[in-house]
C-alpha positions as a printed NumPy array, in Angstrom:
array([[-10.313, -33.591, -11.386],
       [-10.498, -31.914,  -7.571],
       [ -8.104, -33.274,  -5.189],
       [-10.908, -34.837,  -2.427],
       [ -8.977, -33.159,   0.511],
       [ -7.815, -29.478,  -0.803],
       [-10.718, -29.25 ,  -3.41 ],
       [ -7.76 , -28.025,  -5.708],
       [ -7.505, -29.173,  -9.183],
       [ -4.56 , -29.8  , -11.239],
       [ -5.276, -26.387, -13.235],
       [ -5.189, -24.357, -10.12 ],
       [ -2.65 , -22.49 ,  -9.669],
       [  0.522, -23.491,  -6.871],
       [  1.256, -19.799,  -6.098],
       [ -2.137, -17.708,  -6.422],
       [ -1.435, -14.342,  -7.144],
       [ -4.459, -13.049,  -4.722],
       [ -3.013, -15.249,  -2.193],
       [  0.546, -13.311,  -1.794],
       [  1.693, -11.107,   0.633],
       [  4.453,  -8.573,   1.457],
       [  5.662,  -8.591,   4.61 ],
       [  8.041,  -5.325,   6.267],
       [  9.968,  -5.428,   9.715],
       [ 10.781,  -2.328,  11.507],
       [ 14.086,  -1.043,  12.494],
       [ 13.166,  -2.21 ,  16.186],
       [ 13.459,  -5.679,  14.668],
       [ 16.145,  -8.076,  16.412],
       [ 15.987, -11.55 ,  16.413],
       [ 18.661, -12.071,  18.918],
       [ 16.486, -10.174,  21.484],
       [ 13.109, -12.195,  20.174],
       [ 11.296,  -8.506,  18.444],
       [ 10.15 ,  -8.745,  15.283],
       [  7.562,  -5.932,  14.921],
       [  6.367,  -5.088,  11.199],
       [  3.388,  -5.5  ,   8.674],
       [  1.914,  -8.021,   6.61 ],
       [  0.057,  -6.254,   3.39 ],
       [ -2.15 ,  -8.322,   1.249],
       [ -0.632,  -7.262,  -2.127],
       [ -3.837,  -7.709,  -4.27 ],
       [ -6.729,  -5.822,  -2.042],
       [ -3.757,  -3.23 ,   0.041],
       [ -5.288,  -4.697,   3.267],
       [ -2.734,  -4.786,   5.813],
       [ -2.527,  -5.246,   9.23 ],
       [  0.869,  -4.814,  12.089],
       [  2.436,  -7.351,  14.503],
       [  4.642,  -7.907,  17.317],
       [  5.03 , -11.345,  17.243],
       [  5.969, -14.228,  15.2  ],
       [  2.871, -15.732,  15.767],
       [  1.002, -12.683,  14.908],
       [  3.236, -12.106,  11.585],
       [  2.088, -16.182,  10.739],
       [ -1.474, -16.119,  11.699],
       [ -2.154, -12.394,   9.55 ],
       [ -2.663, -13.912,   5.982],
       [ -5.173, -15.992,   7.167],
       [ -6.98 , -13.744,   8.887],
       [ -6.731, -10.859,   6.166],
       [ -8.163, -13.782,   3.434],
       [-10.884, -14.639,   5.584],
       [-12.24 , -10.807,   6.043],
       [-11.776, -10.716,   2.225],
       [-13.941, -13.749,   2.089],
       [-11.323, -15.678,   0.116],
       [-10.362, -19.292,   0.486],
       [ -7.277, -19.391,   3.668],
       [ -3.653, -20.527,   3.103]])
């Protein structure tokens, strides 16, 4: 049975492998001065893509999964 919201079922998996990312900081990384450059790499297709931000680092996967055509986070 599909959950009516998520469309998940009980089968699905919590974790999906082709829904996991790595993510790298820099050396120029310092979270008492707010910079946390790096890369997010989608670990199932090698996409990647870099940020600056912490709102760039969160809003990666999702964009990465929806080039790829997959279902988003």
């Amino acid at each position: 049975m599909r959950h009516e919201r998520t469309g998940l079922s009980a089968s699905d998996p919590a974790l999906p492998a082709w829904q996991a990312f790595l993510v790298q900081f820099t050396r120029e990384t310092d979270g008492g001065q707010g910079t946390f450059p790096g890369r997010v790499e989608h670990s199932s297709s090698g996409r990647r893509a870099r940020f600056e931000t912490p709102r760039e680092r969160l809003a990666l996967p999702r964009r990465l999964l929806e080039e790829l055509g997959e279902s988003t986070l």
